[in-house]
C-alpha positions as CSV (number, residue, x, y, z in Angstrom):
1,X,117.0,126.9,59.4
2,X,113.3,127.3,59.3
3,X,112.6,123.9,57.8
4,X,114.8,122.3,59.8
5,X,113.4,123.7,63.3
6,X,110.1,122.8,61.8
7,X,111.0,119.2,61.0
8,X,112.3,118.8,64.7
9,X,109.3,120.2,65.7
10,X,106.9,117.4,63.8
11,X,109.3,115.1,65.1
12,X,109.1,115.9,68.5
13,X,105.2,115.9,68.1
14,X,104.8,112.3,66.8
15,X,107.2,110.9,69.4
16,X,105.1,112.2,71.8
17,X,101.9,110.8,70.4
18,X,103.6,107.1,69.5
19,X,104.4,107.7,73.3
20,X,100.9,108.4,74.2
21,X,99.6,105.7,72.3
22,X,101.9,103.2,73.7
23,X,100.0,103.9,77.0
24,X,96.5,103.3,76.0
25,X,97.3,99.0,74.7
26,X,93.3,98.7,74.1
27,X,93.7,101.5,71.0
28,X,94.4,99.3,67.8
29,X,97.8,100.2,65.7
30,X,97.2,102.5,63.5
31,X,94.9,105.2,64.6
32,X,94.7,109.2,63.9
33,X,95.4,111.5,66.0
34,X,92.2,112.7,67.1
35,X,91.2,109.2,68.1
36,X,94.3,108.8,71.0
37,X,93.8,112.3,72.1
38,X,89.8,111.4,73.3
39,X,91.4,107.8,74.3
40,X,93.6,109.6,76.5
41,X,91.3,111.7,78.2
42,X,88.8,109.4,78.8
43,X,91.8,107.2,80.6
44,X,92.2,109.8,82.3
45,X,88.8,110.3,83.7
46,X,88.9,106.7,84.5
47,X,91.9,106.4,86.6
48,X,90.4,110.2,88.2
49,X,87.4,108.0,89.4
50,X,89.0,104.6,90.5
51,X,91.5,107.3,92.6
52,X,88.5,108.9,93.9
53,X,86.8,105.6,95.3
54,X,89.5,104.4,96.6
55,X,90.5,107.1,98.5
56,X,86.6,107.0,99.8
57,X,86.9,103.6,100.6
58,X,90.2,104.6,102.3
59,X,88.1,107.5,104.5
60,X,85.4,105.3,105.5
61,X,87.5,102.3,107.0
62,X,89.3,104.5,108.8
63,X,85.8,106.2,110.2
64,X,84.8,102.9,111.1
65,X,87.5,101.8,112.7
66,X,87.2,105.4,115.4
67,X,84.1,104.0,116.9
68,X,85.3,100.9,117.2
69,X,87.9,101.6,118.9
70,X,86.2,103.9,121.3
71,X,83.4,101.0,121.9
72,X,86.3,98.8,123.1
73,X,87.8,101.7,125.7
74,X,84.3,101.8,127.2
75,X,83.3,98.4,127.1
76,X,87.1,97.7,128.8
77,X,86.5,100.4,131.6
78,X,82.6,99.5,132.2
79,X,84.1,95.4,132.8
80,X,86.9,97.0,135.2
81,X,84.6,98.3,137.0
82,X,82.6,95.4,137.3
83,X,85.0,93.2,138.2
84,X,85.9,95.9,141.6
85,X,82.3,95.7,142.3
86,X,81.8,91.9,142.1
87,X,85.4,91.7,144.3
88,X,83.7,93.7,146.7
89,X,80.6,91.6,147.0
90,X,82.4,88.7,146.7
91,X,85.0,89.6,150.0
92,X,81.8,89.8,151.7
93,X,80.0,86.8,150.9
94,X,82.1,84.4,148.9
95,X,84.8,83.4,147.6
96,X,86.8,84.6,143.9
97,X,90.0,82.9,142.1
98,X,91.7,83.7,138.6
99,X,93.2,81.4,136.1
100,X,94.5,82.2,132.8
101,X,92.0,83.6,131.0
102,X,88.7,84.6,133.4
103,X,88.0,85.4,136.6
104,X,85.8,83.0,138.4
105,X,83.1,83.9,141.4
106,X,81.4,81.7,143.8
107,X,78.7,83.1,145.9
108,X,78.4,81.1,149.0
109,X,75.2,82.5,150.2
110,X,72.8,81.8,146.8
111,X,75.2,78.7,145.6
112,X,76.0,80.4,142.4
113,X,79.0,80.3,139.9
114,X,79.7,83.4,138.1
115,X,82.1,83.6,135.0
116,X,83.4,87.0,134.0
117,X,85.5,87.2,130.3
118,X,88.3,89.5,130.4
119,X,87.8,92.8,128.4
120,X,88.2,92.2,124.6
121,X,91.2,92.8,122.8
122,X,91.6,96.1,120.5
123,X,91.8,94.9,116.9
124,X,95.0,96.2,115.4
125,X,96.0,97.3,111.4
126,X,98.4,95.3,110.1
127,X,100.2,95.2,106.7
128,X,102.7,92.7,104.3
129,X,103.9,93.7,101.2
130,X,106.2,92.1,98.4
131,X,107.0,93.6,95.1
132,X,103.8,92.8,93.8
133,X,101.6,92.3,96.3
134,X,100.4,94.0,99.3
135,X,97.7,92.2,102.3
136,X,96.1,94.8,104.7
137,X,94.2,93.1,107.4
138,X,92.3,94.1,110.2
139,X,90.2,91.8,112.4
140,X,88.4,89.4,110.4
141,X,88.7,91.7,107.2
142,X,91.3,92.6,104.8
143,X,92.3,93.7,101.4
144,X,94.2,92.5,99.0
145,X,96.2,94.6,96.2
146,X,97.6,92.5,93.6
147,X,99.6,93.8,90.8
148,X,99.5,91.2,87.9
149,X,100.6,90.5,84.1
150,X,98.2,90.2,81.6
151,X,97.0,86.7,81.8
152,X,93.8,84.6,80.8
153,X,92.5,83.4,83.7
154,X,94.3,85.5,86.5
155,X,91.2,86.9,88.6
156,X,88.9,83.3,88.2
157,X,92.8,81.7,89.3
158,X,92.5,84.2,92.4
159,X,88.9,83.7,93.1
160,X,89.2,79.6,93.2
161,X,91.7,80.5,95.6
162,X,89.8,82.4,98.2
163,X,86.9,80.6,97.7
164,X,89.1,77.0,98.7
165,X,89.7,79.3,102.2
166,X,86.6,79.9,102.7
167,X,87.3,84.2,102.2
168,X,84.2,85.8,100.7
169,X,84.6,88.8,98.4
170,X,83.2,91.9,99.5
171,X,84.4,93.8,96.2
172,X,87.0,94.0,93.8
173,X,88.4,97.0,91.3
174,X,91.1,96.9,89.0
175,X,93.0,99.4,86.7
176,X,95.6,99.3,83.8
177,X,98.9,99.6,84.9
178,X,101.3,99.7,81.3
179,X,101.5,96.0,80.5
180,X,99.5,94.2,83.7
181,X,96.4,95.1,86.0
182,X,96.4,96.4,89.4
183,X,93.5,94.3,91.5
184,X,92.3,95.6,94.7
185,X,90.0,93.1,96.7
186,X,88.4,93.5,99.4
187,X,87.2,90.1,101.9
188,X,85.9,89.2,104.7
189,X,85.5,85.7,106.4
190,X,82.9,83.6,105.6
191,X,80.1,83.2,108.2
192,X,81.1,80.7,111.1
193,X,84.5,80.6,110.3
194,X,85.8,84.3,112.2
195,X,88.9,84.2,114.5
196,X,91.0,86.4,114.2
197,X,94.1,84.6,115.0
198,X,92.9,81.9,112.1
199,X,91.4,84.0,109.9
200,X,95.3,85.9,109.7
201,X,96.4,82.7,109.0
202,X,94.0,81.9,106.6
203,X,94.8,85.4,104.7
204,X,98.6,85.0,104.7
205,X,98.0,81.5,103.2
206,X,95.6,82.4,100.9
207,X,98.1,85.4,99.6
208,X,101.0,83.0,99.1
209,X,99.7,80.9,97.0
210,X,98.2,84.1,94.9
211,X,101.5,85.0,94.6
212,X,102.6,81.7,93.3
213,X,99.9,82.2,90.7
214,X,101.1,85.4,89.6
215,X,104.6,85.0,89.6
């Protein structure tokens, strides 16, 4: 009985280890023991790390969102309230009319044409996801998380790709994930080229056909 539980108990251990090992593709096939235990920890403290900056990256857009959003409150409220006082003026010595899009003042007295913008627009967080891909944008940024097989070629395929929509890389990380890669990218757009109506366009576009490529 003793041998037996013993023998189930090796058993046991080397199907864990063939498990472990099957986990950790860069280790070659036959290796000790030893050798996938420190492979495994030092996985370990890898994906520990990547987690670690991306939740940091995750903390600090959201921090820099806050302000932003605050700035466009005031900004909104300080252009209300100079649109009241310009009305004002404007009852007393000129004339005012609206179309679409701005509100436009003529001051009879000095012969002048004033043209107020309306308030800016608060950006908004959006998200699109598909079984293996996932495209966070907000204003003229946005990120890109790509889950792909192991391919030649994949990321430089991806890169051609952004660079033929004009979408610059601001950073990219990847991990392991069993038999594929995880990439997380981050871009902006490229100087001259922000809109964000477009540049939503642009990213949507640009993450079909990076899809295509990693279908």
């Amino acid at each position: 009985m003793h041998i037996w539980n013993e023998r189930e108990r090796r058993k046991k251990i080397r199907n864990m280890f063939s498990s472990l090992h099957a986990l950790l593709p860069d280790l070659p096939s036959k290796v000790d023991k030893s050798t996938i235990v420190d492979a495994a920890v030092k996985e370990i403290k890898n994906l520990q790390q990547i987690l670690e900056n991306l939740e940091k990256k995750k903390k600090d857009k959201l921090r820099s969102m806050s302000p932003f959003v605050s700035e466009s409150s005031f900004v909104m409220n300080s252009q209300l309230n100079s649109y009241e006082s310009t009305k004002t003026i404007i009852i007393d010595q000129g004339s005012y009319s609206y179309n679409n899009k701005f509100l436009i003042s003529v001051n009879e007295t000095s012969n002048t044409l004033s043209l107020y913008a309306p308030p800016p627009k608060q950006v908004a967080f959006q998200t699109w996801s598909s079984k293996k891909f996932i495209l966070n944008i907000c204003g003229g940024e946005a990120q890109f998380c790509i889950c792909a097989t192991k391919k030649q070629g994949v990321l430089t395929k991806i890169a051609f790709v952004l660079e033929k929509h004009m979408i610059d890389v601001v950073s990219i990380n990847f991990m392991r994930n069993g038999n594929g890669n995880v990439y997380m990218i981050l871009v902006h757009a490229s100087k001259g080229s922000y809109d964000t109506n477009s540049m939503e366009k642009t990213y949507k576009q640009a993450a079909g056909e990076i899809l295509m490529l990693i279908s």
